[in-house]
DRENTORKE-512111 format. One line per 4 residues: number of its first residue (from 1); their letters; for each residue x, y, z of C-alpha. Coordinates in Angstrom, 1 decimal. Example, Ala and Ser with C-alpha at 12.3 -4.5 7.8 and 13.67 -1.06 7.14 Angstrom:
<rs>
1) as) 12.3,-4.5,7.8  13.7,-1.1,7.1
</rs>
This chain:
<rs>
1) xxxx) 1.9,-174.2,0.3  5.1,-176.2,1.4  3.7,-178.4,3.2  0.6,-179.0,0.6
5) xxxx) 3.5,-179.6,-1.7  5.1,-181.9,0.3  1.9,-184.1,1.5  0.8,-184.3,-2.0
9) xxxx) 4.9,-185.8,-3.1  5.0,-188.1,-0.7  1.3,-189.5,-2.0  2.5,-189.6,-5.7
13) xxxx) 5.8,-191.5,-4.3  4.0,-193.9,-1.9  0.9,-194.7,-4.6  3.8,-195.6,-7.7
17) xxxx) 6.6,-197.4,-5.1  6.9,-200.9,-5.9  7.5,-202.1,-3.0  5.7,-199.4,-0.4
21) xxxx) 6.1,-200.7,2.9  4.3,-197.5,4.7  3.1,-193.9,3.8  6.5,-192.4,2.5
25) xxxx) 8.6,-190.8,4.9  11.4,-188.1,4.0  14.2,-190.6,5.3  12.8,-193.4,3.2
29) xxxx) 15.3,-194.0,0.0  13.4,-194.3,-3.2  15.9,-197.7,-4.2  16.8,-199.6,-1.2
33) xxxx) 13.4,-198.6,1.1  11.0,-198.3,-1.7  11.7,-200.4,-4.1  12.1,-198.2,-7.5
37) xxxx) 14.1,-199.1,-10.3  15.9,-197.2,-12.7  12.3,-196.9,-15.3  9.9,-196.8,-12.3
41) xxxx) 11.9,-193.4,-11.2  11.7,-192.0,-14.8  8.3,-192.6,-14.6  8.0,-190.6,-10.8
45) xxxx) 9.3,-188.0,-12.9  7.0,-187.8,-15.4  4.1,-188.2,-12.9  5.6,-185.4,-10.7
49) xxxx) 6.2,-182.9,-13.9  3.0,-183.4,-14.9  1.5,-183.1,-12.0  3.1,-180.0,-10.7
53) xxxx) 3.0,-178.5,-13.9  6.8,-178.5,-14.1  9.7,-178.1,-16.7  10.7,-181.8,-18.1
57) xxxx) 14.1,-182.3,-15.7  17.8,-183.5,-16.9  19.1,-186.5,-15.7  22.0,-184.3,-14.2
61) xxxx) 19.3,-181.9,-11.6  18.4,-185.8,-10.8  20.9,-187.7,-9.7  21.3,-186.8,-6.0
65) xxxx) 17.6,-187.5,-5.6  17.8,-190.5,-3.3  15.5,-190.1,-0.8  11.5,-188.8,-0.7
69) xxxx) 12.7,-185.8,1.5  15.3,-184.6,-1.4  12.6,-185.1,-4.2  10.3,-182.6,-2.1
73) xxxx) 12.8,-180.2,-2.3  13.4,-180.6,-5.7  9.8,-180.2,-6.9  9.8,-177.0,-4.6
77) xxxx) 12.8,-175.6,-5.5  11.8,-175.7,-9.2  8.0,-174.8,-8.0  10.1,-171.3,-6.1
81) xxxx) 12.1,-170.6,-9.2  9.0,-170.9,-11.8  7.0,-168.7,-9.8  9.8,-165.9,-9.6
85) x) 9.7,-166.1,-13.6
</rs>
């Protein structure tokens, strides 16, 4: 399921990046390789929450979320802890 989960992140990111230069790569950061501004990444997490079925996240579980590779393990991290609940 990982990897699902990861393939279908890196979509979502690549399809709503501004400035999407190839398919997303885990190295790629969201800002300075992708493009994304300050609303466009509240907007990837809307899209991803939604999308995942997830809890709405605070801006404090977010803000070392700077590259495609840490927001896969972030939606699978919180993916792992809902399904223990």
């Amino acid at each position: 399921m990982t990897a699902a989960v990861a393939q279908r992140v890196r979509k979502l990111v690549h399809a709503m990046a501004p400035d999407p230069q190839a398919p997303a790569e885990d190295s790629q950061r969201l800002i300075e390789d992708m493009g994304f501004d300050s609303l466009r990444l509240m907007e990837l997490t809307v899209v991803l929450e939604r999308s995942f079925d997830l809890p709405r996240y605070k801006p404090e579980q977010l803000v070392g979320v700077r590259r495609v590779g840490e927001v896969i393990s972030l939606v699978t991290a919180t993916l792992a802890v809902e399904d223990q609940s």
